[in-house]
Jmol script that loads the backbone (N, CA, C; Angstrom):
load data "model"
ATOM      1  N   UNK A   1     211.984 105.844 106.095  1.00  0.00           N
ATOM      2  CA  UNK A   1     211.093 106.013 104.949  1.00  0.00           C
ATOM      3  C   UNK A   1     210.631 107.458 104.873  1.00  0.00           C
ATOM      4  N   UNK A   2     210.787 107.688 103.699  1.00  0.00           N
ATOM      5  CA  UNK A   2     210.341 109.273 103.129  1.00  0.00           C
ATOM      6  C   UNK A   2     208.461 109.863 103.769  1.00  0.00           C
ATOM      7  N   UNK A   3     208.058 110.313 104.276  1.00  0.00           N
ATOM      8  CA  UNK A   3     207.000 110.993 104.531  1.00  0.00           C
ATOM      9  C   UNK A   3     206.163 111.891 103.882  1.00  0.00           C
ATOM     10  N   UNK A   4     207.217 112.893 103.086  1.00  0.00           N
ATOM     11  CA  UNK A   4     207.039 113.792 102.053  1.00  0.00           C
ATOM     12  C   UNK A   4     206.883 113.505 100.895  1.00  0.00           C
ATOM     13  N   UNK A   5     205.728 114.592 100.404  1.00  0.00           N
ATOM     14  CA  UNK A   5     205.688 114.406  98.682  1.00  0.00           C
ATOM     15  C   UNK A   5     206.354 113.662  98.119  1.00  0.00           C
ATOM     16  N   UNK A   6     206.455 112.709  97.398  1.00  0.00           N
ATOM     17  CA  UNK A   6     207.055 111.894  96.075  1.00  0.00           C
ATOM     18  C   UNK A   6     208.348 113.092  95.526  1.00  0.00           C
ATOM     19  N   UNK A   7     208.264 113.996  95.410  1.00  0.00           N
ATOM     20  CA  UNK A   7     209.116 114.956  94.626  1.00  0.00           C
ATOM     21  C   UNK A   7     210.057 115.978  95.643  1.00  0.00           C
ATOM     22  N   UNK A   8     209.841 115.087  97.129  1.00  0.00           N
ATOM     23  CA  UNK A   8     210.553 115.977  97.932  1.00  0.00           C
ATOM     24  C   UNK A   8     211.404 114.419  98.473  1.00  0.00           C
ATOM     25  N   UNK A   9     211.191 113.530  97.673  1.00  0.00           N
ATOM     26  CA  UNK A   9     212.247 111.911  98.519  1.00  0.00           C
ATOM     27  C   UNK A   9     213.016 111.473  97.030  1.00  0.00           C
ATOM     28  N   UNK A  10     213.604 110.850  97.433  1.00  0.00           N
ATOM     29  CA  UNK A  10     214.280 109.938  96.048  1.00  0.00           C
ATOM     30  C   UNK A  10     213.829 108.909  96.060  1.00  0.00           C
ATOM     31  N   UNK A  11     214.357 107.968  94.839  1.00  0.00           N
ATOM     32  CA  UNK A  11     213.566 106.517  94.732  1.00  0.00           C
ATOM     33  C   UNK A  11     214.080 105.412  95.578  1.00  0.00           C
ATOM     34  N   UNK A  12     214.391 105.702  96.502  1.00  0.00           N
ATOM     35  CA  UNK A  12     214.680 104.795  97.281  1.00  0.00           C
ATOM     36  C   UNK A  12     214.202 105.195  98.581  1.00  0.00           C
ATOM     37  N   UNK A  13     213.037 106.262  98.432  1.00  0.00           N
ATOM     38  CA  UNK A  13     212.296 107.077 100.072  1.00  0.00           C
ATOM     39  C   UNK A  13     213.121 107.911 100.503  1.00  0.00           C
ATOM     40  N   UNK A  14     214.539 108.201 100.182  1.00  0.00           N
ATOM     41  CA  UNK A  14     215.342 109.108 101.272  1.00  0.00           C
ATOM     42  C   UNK A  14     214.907 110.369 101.282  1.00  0.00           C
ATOM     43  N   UNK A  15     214.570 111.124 102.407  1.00  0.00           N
ATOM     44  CA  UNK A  15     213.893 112.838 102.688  1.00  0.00           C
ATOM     45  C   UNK A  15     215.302 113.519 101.596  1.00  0.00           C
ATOM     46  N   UNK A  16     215.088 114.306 100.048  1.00  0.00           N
ATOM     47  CA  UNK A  16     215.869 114.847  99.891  1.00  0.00           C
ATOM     48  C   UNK A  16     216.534 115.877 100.864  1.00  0.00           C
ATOM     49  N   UNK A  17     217.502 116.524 100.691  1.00  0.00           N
ATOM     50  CA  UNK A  17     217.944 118.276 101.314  1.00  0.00           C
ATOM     51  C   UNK A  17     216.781 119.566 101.019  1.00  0.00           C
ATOM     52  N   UNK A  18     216.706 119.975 101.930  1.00  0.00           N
ATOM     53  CA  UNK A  18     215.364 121.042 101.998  1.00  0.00           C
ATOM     54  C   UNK A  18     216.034 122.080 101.552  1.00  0.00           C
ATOM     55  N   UNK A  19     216.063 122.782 100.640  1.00  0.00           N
ATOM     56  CA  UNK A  19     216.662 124.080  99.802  1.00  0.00           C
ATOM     57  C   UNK A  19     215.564 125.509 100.116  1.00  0.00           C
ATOM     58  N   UNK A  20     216.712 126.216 100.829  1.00  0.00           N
ATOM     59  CA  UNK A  20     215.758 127.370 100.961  1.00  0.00           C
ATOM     60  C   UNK A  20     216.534 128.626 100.505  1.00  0.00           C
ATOM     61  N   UNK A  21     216.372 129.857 100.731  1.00  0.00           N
ATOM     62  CA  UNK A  21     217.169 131.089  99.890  1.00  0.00           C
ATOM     63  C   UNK A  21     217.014 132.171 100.654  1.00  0.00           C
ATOM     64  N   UNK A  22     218.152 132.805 101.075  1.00  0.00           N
ATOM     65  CA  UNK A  22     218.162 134.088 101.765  1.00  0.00           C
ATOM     66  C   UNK A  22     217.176 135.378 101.435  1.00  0.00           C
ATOM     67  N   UNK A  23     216.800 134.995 100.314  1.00  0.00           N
ATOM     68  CA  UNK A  23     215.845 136.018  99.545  1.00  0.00           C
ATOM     69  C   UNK A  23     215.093 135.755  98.677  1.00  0.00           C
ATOM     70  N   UNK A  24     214.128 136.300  98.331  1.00  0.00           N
ATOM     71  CA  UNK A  24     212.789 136.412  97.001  1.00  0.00           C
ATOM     72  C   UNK A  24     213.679 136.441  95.737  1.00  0.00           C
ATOM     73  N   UNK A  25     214.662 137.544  95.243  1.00  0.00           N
ATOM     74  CA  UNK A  25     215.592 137.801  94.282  1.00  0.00           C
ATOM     75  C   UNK A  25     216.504 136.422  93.937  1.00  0.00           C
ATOM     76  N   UNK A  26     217.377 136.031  94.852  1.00  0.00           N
ATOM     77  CA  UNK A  26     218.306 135.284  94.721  1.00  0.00           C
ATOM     78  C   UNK A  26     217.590 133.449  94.243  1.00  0.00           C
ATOM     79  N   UNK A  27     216.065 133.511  95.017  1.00  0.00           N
ATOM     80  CA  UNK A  27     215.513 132.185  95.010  1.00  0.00           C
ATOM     81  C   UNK A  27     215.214 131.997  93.406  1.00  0.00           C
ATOM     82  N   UNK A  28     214.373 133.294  93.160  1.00  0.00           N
ATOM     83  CA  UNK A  28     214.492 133.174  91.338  1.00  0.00           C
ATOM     84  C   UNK A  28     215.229 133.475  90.481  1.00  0.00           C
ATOM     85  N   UNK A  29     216.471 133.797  90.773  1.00  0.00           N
ATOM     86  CA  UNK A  29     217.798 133.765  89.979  1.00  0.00           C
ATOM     87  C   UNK A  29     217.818 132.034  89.706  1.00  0.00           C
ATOM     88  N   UNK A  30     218.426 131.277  90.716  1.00  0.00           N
ATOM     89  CA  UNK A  30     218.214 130.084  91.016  1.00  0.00           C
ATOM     90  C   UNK A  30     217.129 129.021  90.566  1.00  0.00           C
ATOM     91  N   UNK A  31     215.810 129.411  90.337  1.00  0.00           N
ATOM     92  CA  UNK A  31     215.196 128.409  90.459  1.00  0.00           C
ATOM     93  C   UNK A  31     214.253 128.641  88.664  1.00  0.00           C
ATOM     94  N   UNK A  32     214.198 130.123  88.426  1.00  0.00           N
ATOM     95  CA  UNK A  32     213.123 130.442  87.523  1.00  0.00           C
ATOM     96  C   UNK A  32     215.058 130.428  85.970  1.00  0.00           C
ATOM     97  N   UNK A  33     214.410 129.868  85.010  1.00  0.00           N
ATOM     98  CA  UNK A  33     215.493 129.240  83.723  1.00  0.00           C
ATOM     99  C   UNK A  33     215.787 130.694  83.089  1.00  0.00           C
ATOM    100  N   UNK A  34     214.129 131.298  82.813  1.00  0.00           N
ATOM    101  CA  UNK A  34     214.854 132.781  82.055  1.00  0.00           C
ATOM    102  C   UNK A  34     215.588 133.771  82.988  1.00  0.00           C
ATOM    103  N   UNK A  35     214.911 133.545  84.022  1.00  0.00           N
ATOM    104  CA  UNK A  35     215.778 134.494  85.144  1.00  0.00           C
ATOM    105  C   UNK A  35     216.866 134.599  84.782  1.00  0.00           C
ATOM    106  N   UNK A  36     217.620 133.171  84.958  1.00  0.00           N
ATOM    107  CA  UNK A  36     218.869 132.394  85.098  1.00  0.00           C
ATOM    108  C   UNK A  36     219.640 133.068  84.082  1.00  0.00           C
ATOM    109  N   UNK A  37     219.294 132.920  82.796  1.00  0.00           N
ATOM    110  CA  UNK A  37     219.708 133.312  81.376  1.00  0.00           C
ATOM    111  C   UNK A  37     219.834 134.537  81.229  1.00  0.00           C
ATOM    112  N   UNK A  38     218.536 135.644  81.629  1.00  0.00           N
ATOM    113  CA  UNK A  38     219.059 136.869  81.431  1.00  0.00           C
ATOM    114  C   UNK A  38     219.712 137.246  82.041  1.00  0.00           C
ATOM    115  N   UNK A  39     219.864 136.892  83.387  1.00  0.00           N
ATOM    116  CA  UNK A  39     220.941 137.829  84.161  1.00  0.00           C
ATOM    117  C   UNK A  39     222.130 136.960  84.604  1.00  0.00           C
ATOM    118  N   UNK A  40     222.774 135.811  84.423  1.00  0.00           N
ATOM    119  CA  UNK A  40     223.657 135.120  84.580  1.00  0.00           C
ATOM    120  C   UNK A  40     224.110 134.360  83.637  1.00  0.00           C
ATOM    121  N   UNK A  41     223.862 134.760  82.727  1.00  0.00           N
ATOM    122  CA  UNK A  41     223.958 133.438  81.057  1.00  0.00           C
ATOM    123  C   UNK A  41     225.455 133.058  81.459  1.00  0.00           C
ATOM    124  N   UNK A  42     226.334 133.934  81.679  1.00  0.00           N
ATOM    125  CA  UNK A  42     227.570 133.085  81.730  1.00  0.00           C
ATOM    126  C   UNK A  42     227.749 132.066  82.860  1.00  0.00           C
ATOM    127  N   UNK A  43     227.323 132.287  83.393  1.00  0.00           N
ATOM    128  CA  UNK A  43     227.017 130.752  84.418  1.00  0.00           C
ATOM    129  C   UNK A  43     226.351 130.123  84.832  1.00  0.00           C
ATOM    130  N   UNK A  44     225.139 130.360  83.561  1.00  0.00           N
ATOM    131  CA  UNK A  44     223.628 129.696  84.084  1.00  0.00           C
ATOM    132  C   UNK A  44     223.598 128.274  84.084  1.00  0.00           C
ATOM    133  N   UNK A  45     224.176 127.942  83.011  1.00  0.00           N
ATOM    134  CA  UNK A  45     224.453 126.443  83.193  1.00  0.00           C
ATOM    135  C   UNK A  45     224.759 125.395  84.227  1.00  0.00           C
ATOM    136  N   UNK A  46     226.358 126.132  85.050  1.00  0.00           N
ATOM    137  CA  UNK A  46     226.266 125.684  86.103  1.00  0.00           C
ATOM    138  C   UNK A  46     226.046 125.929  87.063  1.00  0.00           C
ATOM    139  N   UNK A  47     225.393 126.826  87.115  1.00  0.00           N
ATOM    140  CA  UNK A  47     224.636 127.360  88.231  1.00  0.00           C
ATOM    141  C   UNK A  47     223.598 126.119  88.243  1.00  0.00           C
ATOM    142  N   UNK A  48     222.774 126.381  87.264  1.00  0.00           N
ATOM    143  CA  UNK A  48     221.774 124.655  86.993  1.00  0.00           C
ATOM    144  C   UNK A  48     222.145 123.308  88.052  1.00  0.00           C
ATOM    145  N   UNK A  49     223.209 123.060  87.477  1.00  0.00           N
ATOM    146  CA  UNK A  49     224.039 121.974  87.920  1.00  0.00           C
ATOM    147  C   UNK A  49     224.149 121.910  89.334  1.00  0.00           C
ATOM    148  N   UNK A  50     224.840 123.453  90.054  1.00  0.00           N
ATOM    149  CA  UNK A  50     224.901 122.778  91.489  1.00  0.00           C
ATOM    150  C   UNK A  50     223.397 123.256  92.025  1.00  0.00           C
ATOM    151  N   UNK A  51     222.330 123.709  91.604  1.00  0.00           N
ATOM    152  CA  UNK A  51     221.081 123.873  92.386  1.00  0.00           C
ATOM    153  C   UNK A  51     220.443 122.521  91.965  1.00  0.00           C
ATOM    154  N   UNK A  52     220.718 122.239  90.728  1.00  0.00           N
ATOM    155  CA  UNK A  52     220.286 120.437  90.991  1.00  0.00           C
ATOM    156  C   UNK A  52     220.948 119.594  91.827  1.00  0.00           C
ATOM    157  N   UNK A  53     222.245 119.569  91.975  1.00  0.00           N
ATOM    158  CA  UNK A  53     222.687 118.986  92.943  1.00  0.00           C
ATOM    159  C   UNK A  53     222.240 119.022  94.107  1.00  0.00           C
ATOM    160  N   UNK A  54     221.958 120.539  94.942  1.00  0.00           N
ATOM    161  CA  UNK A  54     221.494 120.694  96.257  1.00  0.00           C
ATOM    162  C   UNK A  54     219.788 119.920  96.125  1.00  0.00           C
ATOM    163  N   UNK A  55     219.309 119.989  94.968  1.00  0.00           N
ATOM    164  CA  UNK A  55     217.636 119.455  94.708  1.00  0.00           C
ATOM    165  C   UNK A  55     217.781 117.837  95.372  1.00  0.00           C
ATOM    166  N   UNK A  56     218.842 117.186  94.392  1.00  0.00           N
ATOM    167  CA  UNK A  56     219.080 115.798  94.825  1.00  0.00           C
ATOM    168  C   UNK A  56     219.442 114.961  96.031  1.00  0.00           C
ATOM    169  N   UNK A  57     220.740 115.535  96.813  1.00  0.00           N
ATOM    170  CA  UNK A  57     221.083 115.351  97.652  1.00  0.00           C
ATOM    171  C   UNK A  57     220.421 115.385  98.929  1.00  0.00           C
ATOM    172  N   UNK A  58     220.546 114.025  99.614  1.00  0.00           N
ATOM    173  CA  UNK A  58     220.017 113.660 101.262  1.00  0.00           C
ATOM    174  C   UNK A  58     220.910 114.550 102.477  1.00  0.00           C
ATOM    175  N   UNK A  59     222.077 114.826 101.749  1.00  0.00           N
ATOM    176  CA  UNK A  59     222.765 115.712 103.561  1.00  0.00           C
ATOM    177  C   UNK A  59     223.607 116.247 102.317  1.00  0.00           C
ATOM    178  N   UNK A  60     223.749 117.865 103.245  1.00  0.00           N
ATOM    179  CA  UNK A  60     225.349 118.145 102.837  1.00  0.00           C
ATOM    180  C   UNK A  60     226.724 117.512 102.149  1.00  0.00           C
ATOM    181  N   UNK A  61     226.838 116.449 103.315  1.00  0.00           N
ATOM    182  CA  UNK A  61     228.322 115.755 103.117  1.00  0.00           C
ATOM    183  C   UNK A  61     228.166 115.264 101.603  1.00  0.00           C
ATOM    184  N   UNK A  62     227.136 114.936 101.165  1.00  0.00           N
ATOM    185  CA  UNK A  62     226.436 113.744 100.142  1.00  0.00           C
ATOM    186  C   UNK A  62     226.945 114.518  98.855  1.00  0.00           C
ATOM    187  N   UNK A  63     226.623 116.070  99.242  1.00  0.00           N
ATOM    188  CA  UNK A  63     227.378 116.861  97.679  1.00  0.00           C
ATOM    189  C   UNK A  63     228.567 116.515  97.181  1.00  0.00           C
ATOM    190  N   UNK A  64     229.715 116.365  97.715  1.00  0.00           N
ATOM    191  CA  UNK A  64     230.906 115.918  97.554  1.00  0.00           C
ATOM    192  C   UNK A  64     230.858 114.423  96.613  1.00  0.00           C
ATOM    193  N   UNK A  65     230.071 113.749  96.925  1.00  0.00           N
ATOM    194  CA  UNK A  65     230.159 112.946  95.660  1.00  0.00           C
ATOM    195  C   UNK A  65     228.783 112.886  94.812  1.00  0.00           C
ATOM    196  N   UNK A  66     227.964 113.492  94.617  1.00  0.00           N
ATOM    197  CA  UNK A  66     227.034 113.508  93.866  1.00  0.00           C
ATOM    198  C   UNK A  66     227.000 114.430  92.885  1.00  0.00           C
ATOM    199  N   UNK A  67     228.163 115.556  93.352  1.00  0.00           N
ATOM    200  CA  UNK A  67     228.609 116.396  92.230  1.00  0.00           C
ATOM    201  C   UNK A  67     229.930 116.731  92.258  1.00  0.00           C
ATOM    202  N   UNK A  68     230.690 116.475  91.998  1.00  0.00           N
ATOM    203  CA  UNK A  68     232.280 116.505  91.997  1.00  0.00           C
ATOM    204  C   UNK A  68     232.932 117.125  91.745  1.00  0.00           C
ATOM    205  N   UNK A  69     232.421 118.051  90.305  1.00  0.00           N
ATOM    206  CA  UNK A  69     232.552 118.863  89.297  1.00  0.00           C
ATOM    207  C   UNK A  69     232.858 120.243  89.919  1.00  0.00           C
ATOM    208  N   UNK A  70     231.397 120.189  91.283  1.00  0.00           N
ATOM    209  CA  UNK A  70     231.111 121.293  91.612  1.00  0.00           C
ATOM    210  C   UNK A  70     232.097 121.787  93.070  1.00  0.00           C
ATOM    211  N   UNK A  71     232.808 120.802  93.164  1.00  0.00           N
ATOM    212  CA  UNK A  71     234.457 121.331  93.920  1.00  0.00           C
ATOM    213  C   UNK A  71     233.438 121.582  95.454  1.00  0.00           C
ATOM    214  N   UNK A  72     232.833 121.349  96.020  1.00  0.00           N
ATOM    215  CA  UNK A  72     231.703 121.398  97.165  1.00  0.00           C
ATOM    216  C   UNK A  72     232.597 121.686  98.563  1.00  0.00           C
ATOM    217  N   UNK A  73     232.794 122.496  99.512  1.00  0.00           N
ATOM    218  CA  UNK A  73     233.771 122.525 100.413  1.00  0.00           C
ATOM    219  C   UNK A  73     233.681 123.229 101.453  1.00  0.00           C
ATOM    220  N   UNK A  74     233.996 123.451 102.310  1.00  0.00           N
ATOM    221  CA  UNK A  74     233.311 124.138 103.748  1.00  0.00           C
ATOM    222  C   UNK A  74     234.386 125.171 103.656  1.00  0.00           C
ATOM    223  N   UNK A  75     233.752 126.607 103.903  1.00  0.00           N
ATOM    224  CA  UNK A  75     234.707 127.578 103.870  1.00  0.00           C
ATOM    225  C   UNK A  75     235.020 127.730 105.193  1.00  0.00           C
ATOM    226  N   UNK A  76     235.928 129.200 105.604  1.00  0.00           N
ATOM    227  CA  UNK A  76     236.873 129.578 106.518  1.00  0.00           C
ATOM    228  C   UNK A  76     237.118 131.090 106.612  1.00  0.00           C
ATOM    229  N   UNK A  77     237.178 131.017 107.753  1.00  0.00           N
ATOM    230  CA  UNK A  77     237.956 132.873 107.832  1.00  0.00           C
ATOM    231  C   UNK A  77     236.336 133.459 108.250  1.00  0.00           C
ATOM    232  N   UNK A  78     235.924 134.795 107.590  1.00  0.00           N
ATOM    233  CA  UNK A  78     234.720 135.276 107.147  1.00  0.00           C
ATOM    234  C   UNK A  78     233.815 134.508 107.192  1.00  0.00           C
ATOM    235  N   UNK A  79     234.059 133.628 106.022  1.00  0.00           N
ATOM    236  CA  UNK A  79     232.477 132.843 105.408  1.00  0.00           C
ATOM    237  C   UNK A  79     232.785 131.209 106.699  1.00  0.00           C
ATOM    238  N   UNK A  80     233.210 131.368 107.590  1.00  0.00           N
ATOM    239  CA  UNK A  80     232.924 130.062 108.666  1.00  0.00           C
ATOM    240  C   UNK A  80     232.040 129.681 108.593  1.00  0.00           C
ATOM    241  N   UNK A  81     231.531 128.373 108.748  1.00  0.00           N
ATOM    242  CA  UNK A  81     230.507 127.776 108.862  1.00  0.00           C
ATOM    243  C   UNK A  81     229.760 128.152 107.381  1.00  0.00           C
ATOM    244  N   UNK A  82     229.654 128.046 106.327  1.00  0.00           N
ATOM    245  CA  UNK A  82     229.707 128.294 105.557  1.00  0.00           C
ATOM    246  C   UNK A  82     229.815 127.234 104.569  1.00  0.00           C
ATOM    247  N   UNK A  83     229.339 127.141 103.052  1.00  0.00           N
ATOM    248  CA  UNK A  83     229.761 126.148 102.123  1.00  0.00           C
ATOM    249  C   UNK A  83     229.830 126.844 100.688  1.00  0.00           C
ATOM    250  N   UNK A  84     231.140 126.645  99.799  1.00  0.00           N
ATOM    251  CA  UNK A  84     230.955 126.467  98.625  1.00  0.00           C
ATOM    252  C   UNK A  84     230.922 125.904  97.374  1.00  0.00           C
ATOM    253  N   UNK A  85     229.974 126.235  96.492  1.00  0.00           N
ATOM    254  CA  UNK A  85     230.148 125.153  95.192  1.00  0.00           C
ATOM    255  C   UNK A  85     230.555 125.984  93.646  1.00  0.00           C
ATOM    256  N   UNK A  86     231.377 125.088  93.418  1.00  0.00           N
ATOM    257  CA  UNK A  86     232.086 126.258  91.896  1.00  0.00           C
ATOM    258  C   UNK A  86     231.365 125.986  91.227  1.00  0.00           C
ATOM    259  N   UNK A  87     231.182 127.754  90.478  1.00  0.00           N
ATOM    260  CA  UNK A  87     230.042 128.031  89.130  1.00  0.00           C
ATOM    261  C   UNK A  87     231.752 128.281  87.938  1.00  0.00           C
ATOM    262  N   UNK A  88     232.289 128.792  88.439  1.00  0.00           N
ATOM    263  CA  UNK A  88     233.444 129.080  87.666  1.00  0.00           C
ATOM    264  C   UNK A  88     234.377 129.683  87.775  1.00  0.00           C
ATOM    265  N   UNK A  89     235.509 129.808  87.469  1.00  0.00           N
ATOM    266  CA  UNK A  89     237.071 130.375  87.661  1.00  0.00           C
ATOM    267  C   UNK A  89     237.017 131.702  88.883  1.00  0.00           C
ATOM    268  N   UNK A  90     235.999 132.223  88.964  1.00  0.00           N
ATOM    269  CA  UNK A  90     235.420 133.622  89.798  1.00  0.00           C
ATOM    270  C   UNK A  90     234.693 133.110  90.857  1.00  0.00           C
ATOM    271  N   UNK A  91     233.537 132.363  90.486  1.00  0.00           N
ATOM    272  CA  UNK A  91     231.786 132.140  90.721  1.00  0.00           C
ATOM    273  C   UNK A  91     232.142 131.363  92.049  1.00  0.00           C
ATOM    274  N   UNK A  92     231.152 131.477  93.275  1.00  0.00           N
ATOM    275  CA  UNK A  92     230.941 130.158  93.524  1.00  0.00           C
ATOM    276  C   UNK A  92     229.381 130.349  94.142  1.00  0.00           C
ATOM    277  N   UNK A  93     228.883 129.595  94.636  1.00  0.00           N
ATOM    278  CA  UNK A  93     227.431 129.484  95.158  1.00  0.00           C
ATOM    279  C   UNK A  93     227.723 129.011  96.727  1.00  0.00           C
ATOM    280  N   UNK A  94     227.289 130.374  97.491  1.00  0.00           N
ATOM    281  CA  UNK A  94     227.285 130.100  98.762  1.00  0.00           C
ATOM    282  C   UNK A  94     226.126 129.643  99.463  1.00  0.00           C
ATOM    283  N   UNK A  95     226.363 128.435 100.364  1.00  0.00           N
ATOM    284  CA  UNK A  95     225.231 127.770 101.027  1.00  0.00           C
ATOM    285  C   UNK A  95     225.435 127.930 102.434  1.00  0.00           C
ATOM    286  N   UNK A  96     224.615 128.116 103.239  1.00  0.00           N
ATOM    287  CA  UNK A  96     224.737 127.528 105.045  1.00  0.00           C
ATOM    288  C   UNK A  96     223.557 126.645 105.448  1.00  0.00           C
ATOM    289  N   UNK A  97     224.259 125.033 105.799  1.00  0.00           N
ATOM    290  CA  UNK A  97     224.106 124.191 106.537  1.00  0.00           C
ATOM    291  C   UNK A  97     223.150 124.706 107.710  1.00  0.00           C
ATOM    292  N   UNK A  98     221.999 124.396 107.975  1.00  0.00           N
ATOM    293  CA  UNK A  98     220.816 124.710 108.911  1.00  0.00           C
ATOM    294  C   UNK A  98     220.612 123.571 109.766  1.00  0.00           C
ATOM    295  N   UNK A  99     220.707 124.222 111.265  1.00  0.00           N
ATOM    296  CA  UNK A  99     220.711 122.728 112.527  1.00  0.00           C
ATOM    297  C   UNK A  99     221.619 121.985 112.564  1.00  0.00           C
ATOM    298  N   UNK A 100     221.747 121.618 114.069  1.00  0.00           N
ATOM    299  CA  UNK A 100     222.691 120.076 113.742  1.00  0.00           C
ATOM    300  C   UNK A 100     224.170 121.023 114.146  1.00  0.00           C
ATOM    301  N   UNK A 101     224.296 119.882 114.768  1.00  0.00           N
ATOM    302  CA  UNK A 101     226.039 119.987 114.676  1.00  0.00           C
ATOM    303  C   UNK A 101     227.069 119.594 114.048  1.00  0.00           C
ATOM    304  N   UNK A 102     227.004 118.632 112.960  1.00  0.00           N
ATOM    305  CA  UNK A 102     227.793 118.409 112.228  1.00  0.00           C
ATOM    306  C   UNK A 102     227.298 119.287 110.903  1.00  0.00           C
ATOM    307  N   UNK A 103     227.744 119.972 110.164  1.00  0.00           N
ATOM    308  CA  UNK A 103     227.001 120.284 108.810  1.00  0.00           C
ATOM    309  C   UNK A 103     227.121 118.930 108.141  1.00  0.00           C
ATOM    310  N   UNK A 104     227.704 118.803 107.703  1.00  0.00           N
ATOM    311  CA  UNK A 104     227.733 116.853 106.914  1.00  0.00           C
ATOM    312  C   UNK A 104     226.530 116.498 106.811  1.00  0.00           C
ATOM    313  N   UNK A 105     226.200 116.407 108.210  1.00  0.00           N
ATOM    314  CA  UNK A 105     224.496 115.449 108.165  1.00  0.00           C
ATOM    315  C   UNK A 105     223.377 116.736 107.775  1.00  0.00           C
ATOM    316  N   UNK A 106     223.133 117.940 107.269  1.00  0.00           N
ATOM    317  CA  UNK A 106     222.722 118.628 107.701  1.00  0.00           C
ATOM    318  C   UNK A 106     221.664 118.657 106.432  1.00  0.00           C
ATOM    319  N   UNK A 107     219.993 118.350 106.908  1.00  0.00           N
ATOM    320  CA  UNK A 107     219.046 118.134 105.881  1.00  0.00           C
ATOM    321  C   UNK A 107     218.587 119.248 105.155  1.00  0.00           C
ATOM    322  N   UNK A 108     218.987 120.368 105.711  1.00  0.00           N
ATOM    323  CA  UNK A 108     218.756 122.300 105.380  1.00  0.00           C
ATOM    324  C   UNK A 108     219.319 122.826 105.120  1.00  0.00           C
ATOM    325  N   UNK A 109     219.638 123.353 103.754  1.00  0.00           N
ATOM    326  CA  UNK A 109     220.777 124.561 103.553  1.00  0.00           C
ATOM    327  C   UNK A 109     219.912 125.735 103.348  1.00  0.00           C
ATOM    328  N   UNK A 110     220.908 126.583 103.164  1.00  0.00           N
ATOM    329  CA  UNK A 110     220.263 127.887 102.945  1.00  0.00           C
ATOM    330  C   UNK A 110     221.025 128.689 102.086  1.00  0.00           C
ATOM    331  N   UNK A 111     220.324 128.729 100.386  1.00  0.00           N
ATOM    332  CA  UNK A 111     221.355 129.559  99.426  1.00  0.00           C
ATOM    333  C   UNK A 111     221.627 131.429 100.049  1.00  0.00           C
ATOM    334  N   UNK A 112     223.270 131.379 100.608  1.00  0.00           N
ATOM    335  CA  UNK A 112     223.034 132.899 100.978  1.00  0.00           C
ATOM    336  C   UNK A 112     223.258 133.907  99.728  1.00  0.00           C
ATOM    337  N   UNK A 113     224.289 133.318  98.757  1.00  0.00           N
ATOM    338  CA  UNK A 113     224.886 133.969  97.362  1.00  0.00           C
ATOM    339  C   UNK A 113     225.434 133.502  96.540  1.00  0.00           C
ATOM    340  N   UNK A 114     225.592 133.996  95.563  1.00  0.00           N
ATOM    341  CA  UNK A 114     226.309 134.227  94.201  1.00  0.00           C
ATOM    342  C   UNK A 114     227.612 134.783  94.368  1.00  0.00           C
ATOM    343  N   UNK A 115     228.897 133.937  94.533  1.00  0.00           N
ATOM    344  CA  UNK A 115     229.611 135.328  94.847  1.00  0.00           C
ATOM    345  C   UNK A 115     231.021 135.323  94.235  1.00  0.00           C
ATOM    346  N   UNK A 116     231.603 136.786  93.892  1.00  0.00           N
ATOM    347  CA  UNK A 116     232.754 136.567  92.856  1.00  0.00           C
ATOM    348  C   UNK A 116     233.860 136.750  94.165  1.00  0.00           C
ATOM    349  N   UNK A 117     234.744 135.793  93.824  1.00  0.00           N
ATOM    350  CA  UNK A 117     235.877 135.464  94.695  1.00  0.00           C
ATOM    351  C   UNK A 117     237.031 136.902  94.452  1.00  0.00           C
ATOM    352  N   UNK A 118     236.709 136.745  92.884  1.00  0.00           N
ATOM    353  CA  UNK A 118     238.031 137.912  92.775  1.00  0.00           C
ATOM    354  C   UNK A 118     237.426 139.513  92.740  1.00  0.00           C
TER     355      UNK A 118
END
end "model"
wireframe off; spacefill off
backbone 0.3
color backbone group
């Protein structure tokens, strides 16, 4: 059973995913709408989409089907240990899994970037 605020569980009590941000800048890119718009309009939308997703979701693993769209996937090489979610053909939104040894179960991410692939 959920412990936390009403707006930090889902309706069924589960502790959502705790969303945190490598930075002051990047947290209100992310979180504040005009931010979003003036300086990312071309992918503010889904940008929206997967920071609601990370809002919703009980673990990591859970992204993979709660947003599908958003192609959700554990990177490699460099970005190890690492996660990304597609904003678009370029875009993706980098996360790291906090604690724990499996990321899957992992109740903490941490938005590190915005980042263009090409």
């Amino acid at each position: 059973m959920c412990r936390r605020p009403a707006l930090e569980c889902n309706e069924i009590g589960d502790t959502l995913l705790e969303v945190l941000y490598e930075n002051r800048k990047l947290e209100t890119l992310c979180t504040d709408e005009q931010e979003m718009q003036r300086k990312r309009g071309d992918i503010a939308g889904r940008l929206r989409l997967r920071v609601n997703a990370l809002r919703t979701a009980v673990t990591v693993g859970e992204l993979a089907t709660l947003d599908p769209l958003g192609n959700w996937h554990q990177l490699t090489g460099d970005h190890a240990g690492e996660w990304a979610g597609k904003l678009s053909g370029n875009y993706r939104i980098l996360i790291r899994p906090e604690g724990g040894s499996d990321p899957w179960d992992a109740v903490t991410v941490t938005v590190i970037d915005i980042y263009d692939y090409h």
